[in-house]
Structures are given as structure tokens and as C-alpha cells.
N, C-alpha and C positions, 0 to 999 in steps of 0.2 A: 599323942596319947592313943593307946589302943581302949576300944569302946566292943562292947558285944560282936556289934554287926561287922566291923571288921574281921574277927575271929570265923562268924556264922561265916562270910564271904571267900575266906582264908581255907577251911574246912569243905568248900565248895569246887572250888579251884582243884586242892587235890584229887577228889572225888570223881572231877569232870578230865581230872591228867589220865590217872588212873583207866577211867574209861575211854578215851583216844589211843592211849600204850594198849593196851586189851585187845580195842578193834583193829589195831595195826598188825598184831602179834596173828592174831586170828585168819587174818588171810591169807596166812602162809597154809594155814588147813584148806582153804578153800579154794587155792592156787593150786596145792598136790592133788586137791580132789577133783578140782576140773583137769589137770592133765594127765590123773587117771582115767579118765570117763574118755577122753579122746579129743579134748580142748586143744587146738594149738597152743603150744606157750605164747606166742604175743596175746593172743585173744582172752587166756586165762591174764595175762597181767592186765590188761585194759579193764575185764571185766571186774577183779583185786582192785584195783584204783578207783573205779564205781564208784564198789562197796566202800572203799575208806572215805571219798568224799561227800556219799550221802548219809554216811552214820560216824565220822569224826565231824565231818565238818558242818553238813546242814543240819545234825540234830541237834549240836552245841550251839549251832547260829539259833536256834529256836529258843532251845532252853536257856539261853543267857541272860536274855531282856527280863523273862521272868523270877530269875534266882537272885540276879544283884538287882532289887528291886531299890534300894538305898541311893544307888546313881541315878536310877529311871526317874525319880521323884524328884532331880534339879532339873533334869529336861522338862518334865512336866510343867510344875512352877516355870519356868521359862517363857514356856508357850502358851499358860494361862495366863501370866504375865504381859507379855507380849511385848519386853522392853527390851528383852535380851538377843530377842531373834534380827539377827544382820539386815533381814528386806522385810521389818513391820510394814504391814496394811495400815497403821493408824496413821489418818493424817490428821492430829490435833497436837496441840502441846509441843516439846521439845522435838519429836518425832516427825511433825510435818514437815519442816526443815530437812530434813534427812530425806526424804519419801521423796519430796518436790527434786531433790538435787541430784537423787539418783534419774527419774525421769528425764530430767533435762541433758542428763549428760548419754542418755542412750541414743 
């Protein structure tokens, strides 16, 4: 079943494609412009690759957690939880048993 927030997510995704094809397209400007200026070509590509990996890739790394806000909210619940995470701290209840068995086998 599609519900809103899939569509809002779906709409987001293009937006965020859109803008990585953009930032990739764009260095080809900024590659003829540094090896006009008197950039060696390797140092102009290195310097292109930079640019595509701190604005495709670490800006998307940033803005992601906060746009698909919808996943972020099972991680969350999980770890207020505290049932779901692989090495719980609780040792009470079902979970002591787990905590205790891991120690022992370290």
C-alpha cells in the first residue's frame, strides 16, 4: 500500500538524484576552468573529485537522516526500547541471559 510519506520520500529521492547529476555535470565547468587558469590536468581532476565527494556525497550523507525522517523513527523506538539492539546493557528479564552469555564467551 502506498501511504503519503512514501510518495513525500519517493519526491525526495528524485530531487536529491537530480542534484548529485547537477553536481557531477558541473565539474566539468570547473575542470575546463582550472586547466584554463594553468591547473595541471591530474591536479584539476583530483581537485573535480573533491568537489563531487564533499557536495554529492557528504551533503546527501547529511541531509538524509533528516528528510527520511519515517525510518529514523524505528531506529529510534529501538534504542528507546532497548529490546531490539544486538549488545543491550539491560541485565534484567529476558535480556540478562543474553548480556551474561555474551560476557562469558569473550
Amino acid at each position: 500500500m502506498i501511504n503519503e510519506t512514501m510518495i513525500v520520500e519517493f519526491i525526495w529521492i528524485i530531487i536529491l538524484t537530480i542534484y548529485t547529476v547537477s553536481i557531477t555535470f558541473l565539474t566539468k565547468k570547473t575542470y575546463d576552468l582550472m586547466v584554463n587558469k594553468g591547473i595541471k590536468k591530474k591536479d584539476a581532476v583530483y581537485y573535480n573529485r573533491k568537489i563531487v565527494h564533499i557536495f554529492a556525497g557528504g551533503v546527501i550523507a547529511l541531509i538524509v537522516p533528516i528528510i527520511f525522517l519515517f525510518h529514523l523513527s524505528f531506529v529510534l523506538r529501538s534504542i528507546y526500547n532497548n529490546n531490539h539492539l544486538p549488545f543491550s546493557q539491560k541485565e534484567e528479564g529476558e535480556n540478562a541471559l543474553l548480556v551474561s552469555d555474551r560476557r562469558q564467551s569473550k
